[in-house]
PyMOL CGO cylinders between C-alpha atoms (Angstrom):
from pymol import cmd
from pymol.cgo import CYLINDER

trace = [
    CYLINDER, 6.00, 10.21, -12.96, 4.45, 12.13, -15.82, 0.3, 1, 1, 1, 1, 1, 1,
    CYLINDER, 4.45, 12.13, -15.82, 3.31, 9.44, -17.39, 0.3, 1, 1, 1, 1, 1, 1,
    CYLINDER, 3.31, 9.44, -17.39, 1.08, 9.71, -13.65, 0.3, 1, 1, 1, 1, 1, 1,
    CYLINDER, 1.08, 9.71, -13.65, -0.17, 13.19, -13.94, 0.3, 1, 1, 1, 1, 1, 1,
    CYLINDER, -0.17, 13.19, -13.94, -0.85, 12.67, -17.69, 0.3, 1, 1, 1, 1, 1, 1,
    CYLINDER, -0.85, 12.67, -17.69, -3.20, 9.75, -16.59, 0.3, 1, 1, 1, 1, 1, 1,
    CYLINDER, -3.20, 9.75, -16.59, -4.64, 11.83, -13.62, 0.3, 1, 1, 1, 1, 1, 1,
    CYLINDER, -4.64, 11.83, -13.62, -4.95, 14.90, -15.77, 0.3, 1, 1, 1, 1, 1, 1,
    CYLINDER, -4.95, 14.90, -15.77, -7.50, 13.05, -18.43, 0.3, 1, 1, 1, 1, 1, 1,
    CYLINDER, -7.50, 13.05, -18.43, -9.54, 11.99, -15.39, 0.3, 1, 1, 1, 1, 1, 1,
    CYLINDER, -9.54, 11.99, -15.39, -10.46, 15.42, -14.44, 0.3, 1, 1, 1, 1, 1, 1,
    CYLINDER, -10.46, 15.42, -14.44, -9.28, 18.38, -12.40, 0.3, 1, 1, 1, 1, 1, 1,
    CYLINDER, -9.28, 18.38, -12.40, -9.96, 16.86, -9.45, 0.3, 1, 1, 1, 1, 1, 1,
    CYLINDER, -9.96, 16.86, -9.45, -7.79, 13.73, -9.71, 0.3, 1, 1, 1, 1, 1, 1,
    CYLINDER, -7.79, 13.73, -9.71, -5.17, 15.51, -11.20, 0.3, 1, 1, 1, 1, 1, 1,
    CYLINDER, -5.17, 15.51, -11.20, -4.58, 17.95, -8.04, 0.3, 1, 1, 1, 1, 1, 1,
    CYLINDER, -4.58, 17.95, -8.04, -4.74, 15.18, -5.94, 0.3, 1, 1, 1, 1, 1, 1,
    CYLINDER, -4.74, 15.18, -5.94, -2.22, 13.25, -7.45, 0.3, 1, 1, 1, 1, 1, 1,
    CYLINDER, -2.22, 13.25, -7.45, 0.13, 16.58, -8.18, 0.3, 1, 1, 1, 1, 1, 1,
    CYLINDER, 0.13, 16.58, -8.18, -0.17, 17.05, -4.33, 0.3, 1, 1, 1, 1, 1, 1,
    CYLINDER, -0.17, 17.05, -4.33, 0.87, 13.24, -3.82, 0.3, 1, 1, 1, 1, 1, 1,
    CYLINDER, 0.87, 13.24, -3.82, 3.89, 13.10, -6.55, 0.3, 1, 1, 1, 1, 1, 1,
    CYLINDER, 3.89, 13.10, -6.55, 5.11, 16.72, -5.12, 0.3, 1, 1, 1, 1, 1, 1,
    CYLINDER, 5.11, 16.72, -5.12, 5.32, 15.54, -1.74, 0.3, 1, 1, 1, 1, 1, 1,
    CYLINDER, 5.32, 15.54, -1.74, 7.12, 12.15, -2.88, 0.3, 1, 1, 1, 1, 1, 1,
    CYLINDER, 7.12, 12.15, -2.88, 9.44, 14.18, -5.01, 0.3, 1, 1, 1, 1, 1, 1,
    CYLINDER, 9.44, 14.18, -5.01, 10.49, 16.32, -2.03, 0.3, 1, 1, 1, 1, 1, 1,
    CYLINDER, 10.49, 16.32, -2.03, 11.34, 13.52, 0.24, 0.3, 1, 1, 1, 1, 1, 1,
    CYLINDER, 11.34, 13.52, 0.24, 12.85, 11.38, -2.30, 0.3, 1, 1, 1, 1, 1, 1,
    CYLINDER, 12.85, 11.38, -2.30, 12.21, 7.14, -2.94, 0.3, 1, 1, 1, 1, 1, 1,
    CYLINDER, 12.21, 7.14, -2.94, 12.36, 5.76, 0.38, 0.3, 1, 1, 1, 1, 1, 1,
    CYLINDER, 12.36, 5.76, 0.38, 13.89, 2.05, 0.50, 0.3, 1, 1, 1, 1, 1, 1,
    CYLINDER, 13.89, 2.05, 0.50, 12.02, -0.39, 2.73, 0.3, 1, 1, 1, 1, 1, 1,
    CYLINDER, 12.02, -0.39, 2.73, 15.31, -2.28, 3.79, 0.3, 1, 1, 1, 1, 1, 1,
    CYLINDER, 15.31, -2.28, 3.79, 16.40, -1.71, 7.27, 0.3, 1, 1, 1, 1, 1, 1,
    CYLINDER, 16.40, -1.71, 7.27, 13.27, 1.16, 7.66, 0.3, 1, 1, 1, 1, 1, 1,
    CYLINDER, 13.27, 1.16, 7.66, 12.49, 1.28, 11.71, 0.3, 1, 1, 1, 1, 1, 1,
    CYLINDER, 12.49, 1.28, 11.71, 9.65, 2.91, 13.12, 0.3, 1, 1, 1, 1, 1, 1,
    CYLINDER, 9.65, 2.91, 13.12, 7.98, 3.02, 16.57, 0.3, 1, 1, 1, 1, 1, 1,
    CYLINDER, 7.98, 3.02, 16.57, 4.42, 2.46, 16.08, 0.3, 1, 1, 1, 1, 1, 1,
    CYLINDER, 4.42, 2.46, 16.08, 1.82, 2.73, 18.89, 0.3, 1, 1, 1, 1, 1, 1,
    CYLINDER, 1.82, 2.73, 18.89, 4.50, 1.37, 21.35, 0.3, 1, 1, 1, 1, 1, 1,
    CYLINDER, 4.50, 1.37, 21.35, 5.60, -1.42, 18.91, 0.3, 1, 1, 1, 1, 1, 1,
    CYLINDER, 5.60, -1.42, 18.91, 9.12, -1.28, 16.95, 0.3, 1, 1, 1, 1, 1, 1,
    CYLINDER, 9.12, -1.28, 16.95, 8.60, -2.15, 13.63, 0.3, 1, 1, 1, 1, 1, 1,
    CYLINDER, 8.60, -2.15, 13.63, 12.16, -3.47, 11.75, 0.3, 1, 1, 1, 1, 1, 1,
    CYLINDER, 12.16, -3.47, 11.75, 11.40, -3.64, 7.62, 0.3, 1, 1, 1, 1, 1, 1,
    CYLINDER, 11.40, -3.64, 7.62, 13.42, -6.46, 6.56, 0.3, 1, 1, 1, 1, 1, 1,
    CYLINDER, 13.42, -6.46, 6.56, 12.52, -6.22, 2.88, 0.3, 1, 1, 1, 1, 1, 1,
    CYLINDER, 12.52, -6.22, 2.88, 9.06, -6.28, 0.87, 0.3, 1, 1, 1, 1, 1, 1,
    CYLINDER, 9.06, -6.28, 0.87, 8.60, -6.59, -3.11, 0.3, 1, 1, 1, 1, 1, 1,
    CYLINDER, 8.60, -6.59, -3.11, 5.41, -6.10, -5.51, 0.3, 1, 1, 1, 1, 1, 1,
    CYLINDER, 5.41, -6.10, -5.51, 3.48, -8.39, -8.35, 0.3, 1, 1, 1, 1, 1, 1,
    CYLINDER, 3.48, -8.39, -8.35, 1.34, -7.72, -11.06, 0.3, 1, 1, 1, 1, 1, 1,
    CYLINDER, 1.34, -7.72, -11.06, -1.41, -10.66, -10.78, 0.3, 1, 1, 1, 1, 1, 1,
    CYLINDER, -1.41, -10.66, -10.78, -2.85, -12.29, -13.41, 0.3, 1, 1, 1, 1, 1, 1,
    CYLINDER, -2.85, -12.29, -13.41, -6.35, -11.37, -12.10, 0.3, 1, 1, 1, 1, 1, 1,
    CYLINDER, -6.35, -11.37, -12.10, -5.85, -7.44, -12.44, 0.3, 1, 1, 1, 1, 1, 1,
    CYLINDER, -5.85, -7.44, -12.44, -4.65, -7.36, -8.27, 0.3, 1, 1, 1, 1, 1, 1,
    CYLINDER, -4.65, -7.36, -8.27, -1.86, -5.58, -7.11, 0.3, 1, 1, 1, 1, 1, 1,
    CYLINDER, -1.86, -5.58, -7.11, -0.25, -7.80, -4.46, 0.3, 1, 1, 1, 1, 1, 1,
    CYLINDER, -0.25, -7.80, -4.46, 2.21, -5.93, -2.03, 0.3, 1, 1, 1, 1, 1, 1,
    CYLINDER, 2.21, -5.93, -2.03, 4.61, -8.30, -0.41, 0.3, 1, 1, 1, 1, 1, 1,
    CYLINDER, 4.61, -8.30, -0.41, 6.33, -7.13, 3.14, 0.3, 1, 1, 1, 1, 1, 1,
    CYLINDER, 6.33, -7.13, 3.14, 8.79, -9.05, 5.60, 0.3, 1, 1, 1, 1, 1, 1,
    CYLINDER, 8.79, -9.05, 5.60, 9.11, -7.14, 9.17, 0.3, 1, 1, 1, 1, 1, 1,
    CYLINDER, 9.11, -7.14, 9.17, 10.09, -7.92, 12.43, 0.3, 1, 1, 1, 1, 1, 1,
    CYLINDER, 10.09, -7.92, 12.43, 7.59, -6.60, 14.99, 0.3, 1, 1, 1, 1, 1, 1,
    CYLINDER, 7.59, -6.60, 14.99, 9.00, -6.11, 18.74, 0.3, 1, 1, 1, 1, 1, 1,
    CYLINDER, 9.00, -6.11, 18.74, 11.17, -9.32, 17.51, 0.3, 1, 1, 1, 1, 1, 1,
    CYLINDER, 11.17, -9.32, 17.51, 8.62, -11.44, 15.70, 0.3, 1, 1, 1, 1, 1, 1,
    CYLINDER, 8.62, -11.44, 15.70, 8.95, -12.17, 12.48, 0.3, 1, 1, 1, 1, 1, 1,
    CYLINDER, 8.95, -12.17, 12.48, 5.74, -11.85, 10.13, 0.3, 1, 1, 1, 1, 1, 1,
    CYLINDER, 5.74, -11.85, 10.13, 5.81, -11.84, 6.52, 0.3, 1, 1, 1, 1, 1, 1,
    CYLINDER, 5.81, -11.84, 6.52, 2.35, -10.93, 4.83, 0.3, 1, 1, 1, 1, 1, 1,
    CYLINDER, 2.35, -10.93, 4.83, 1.28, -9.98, 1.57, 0.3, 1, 1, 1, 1, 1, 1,
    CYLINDER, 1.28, -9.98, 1.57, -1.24, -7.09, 1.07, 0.3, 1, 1, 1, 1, 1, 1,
    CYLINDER, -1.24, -7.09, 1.07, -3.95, -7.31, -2.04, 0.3, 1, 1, 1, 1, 1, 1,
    CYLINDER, -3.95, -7.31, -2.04, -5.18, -4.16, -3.85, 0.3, 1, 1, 1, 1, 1, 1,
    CYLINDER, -5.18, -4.16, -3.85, -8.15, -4.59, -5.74, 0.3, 1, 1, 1, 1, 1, 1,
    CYLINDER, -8.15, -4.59, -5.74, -10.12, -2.34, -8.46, 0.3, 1, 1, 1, 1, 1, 1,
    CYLINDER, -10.12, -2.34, -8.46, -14.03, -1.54, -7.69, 0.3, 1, 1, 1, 1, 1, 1,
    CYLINDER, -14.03, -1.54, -7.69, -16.32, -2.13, -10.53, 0.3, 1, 1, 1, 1, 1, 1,
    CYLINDER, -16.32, -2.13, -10.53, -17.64, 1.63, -9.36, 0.3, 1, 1, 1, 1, 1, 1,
    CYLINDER, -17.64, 1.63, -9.36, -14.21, 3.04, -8.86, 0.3, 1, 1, 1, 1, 1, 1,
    CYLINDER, -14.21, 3.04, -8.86, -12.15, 3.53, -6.58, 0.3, 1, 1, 1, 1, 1, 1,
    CYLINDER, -12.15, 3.53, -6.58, -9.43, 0.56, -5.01, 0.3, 1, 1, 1, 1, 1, 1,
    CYLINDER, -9.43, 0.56, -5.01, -9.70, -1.82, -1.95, 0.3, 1, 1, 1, 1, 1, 1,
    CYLINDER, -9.70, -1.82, -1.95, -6.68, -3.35, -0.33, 0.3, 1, 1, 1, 1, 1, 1,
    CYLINDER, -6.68, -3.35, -0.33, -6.62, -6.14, 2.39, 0.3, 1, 1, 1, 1, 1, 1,
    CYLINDER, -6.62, -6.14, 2.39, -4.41, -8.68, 4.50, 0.3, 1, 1, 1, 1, 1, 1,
    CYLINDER, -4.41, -8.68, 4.50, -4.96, -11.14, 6.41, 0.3, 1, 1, 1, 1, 1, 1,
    CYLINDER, -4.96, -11.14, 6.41, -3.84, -12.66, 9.52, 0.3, 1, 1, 1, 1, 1, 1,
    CYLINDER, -3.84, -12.66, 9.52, -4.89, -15.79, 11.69, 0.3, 1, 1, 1, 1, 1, 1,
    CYLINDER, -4.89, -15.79, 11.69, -4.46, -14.58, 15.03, 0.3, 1, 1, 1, 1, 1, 1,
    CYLINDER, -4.46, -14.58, 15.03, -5.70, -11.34, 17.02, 0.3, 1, 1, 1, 1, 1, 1,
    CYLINDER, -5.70, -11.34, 17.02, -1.43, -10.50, 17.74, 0.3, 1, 1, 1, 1, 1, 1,
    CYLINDER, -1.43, -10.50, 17.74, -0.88, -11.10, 13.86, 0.3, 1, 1, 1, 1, 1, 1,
    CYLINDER, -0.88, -11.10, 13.86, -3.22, -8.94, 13.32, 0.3, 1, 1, 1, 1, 1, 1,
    CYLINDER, -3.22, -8.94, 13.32, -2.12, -6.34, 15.28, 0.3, 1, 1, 1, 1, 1, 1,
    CYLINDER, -2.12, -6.34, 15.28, 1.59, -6.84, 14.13, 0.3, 1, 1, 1, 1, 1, 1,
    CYLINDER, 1.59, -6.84, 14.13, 0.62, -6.29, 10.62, 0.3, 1, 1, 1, 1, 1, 1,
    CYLINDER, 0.62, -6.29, 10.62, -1.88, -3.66, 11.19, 0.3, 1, 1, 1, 1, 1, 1,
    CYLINDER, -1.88, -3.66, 11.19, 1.67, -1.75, 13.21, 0.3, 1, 1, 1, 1, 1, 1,
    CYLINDER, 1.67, -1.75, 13.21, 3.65, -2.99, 9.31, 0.3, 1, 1, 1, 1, 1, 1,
    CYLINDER, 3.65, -2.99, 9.31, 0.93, -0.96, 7.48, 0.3, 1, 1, 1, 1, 1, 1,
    CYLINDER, 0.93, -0.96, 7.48, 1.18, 2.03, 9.65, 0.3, 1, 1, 1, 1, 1, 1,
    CYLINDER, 1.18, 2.03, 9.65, 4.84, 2.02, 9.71, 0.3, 1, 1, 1, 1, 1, 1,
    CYLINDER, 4.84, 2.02, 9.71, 4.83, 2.20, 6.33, 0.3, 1, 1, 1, 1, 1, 1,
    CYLINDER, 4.83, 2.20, 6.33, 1.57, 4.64, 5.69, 0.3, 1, 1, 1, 1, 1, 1,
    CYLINDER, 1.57, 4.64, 5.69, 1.29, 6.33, 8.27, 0.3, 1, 1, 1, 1, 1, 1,
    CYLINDER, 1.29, 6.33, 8.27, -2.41, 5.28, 8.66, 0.3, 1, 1, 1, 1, 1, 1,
    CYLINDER, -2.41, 5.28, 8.66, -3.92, 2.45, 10.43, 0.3, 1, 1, 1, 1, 1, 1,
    CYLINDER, -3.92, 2.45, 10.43, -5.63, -0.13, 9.09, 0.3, 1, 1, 1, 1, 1, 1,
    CYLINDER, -5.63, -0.13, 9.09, -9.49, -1.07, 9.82, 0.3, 1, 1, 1, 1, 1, 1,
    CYLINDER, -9.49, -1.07, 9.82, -9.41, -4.57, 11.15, 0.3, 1, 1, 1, 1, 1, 1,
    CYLINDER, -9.41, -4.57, 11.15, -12.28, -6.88, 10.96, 0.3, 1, 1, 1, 1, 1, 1,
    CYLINDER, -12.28, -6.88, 10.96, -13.04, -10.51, 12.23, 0.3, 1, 1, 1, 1, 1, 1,
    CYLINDER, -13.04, -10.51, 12.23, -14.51, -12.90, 10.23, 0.3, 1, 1, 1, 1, 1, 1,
    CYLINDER, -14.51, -12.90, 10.23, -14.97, -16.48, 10.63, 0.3, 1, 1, 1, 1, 1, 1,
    CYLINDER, -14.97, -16.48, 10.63, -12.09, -16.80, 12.31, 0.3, 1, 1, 1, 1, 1, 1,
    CYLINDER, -12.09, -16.80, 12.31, -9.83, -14.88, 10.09, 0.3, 1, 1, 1, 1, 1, 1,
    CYLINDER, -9.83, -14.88, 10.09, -8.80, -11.29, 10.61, 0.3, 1, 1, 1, 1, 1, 1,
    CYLINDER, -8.80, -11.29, 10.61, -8.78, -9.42, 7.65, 0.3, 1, 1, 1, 1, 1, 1,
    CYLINDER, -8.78, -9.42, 7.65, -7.26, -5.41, 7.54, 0.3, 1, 1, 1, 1, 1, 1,
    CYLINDER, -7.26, -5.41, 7.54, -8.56, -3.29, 5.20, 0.3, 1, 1, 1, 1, 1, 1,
    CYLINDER, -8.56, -3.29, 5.20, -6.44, -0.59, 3.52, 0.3, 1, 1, 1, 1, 1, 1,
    CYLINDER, -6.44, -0.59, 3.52, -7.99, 1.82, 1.19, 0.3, 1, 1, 1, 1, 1, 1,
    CYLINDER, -7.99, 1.82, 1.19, -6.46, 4.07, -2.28, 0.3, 1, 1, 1, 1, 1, 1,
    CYLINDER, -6.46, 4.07, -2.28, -4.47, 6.08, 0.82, 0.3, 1, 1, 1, 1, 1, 1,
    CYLINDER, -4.47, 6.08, 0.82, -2.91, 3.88, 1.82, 0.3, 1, 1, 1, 1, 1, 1,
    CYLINDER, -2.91, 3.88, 1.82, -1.71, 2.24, -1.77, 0.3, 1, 1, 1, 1, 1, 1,
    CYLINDER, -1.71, 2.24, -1.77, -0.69, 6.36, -2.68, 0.3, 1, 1, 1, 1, 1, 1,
    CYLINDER, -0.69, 6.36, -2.68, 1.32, 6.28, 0.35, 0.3, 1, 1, 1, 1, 1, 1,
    CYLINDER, 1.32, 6.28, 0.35, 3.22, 3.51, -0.78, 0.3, 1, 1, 1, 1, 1, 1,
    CYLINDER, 3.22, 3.51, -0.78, 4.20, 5.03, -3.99, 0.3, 1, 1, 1, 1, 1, 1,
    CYLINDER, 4.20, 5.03, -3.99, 6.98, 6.52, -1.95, 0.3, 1, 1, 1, 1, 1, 1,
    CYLINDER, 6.98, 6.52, -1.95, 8.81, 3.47, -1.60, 0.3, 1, 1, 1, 1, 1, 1,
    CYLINDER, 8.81, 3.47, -1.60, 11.08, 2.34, -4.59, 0.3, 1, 1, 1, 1, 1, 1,
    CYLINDER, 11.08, 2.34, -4.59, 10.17, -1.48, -4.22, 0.3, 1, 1, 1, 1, 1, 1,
    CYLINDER, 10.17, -1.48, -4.22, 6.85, -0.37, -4.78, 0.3, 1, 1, 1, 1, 1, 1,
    CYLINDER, 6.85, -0.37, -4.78, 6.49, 2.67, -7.50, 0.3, 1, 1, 1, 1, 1, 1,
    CYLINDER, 6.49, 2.67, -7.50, 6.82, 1.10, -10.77, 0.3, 1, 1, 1, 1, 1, 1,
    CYLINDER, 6.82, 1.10, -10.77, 4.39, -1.76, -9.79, 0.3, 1, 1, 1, 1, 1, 1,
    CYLINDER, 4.39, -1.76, -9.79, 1.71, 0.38, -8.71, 0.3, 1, 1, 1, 1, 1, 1,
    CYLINDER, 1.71, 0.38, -8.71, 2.16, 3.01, -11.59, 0.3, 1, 1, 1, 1, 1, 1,
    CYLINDER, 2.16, 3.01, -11.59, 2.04, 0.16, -14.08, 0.3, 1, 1, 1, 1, 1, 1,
    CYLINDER, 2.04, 0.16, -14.08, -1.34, -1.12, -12.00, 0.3, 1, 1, 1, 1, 1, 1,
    CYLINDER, -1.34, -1.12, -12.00, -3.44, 2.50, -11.82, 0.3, 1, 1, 1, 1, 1, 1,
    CYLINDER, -3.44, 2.50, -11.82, -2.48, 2.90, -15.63, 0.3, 1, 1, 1, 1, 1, 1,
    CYLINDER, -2.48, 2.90, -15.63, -4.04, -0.14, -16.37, 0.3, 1, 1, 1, 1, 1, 1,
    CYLINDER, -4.04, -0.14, -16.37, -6.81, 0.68, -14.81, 0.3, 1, 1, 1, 1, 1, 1,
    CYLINDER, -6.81, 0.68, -14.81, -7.46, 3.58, -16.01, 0.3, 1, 1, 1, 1, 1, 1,
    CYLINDER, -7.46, 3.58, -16.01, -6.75, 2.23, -19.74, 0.3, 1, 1, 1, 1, 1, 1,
    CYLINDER, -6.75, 2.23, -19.74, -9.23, -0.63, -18.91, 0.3, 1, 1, 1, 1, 1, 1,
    CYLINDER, -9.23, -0.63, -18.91, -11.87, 2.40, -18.04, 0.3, 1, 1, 1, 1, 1, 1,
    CYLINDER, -11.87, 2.40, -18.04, -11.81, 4.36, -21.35, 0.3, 1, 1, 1, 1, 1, 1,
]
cmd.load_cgo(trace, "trace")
């Protein structure tokens, strides 16, 4: 955790209250566990079975998450990304229209924010933004992974 607001305090003022706000907030509720997590989302019950993250060799942040949504399994991985300009990108992806809409419930359940979801050549894709990835810092699965990423990143900047 300081190792956090050391990184966000050399990137300016700014950055640093941000992520102050963010690590304060996750400090008062505590490391959430994904495992057994239920949530009602837009009218859909949302069951967390488990979910696990991985470094990739290509400087992505993959976010792995198993759920059960009203009873259907889905199991989809979620990509985070680093802009040349700044700034991060996430997306999924899903075949169908209902996938789509089961993972785009997953991400909410688990940010609190929905998804944009897009359809291209018959592929959905949902797009998640640097929000969503802060919002997942709560979970324990999750925090070292994605404090190990945005220090690299912002190593790989100076």
């Amino acid at each position: 955790m300081e190792r956090v607001l050391c990184t966000a305090r050399a990137e300016g003022k700014d950055v640093y209250r941000r992520v102050k706000r963010a690590v304060d907030k996750g400090v008062s509720l505590g490391s959430l566990r994904l495992k057994g997590l239920e949530k009602k989302v837009e009218g859909r019950v949302v069951r967390i079975r488990e979910g696990s993250a991985q470094l990739d060799r290509d400087s992505s942040l993959r976010i792995a998450v198993a759920a059960k949504v009203d009873g259907v399994y889905t199991n989809r991985k979620i990509f985070f990304i680093k802009m040349k300009r700044g700034g991060i990108s996430g997306f999924a992806k899903a075949g169908t229209a209902d996938g789509a809409e089961r993972v785009a419930a997953v991400i909410k359940a688990l940010t609190g924010m929905r998804s944009t979801v897009v359809h291209i050549n018959n592929t959905y894709v949902l797009r998640c933004n640097e929000r969503h990835l802060r919002t997942l810092v709560r979970y324990a699965e999750f925090a070292d992974y994605v404090e190990r990423w945005v220090e690299g990143w912002t190593a790989s900047k100076s």
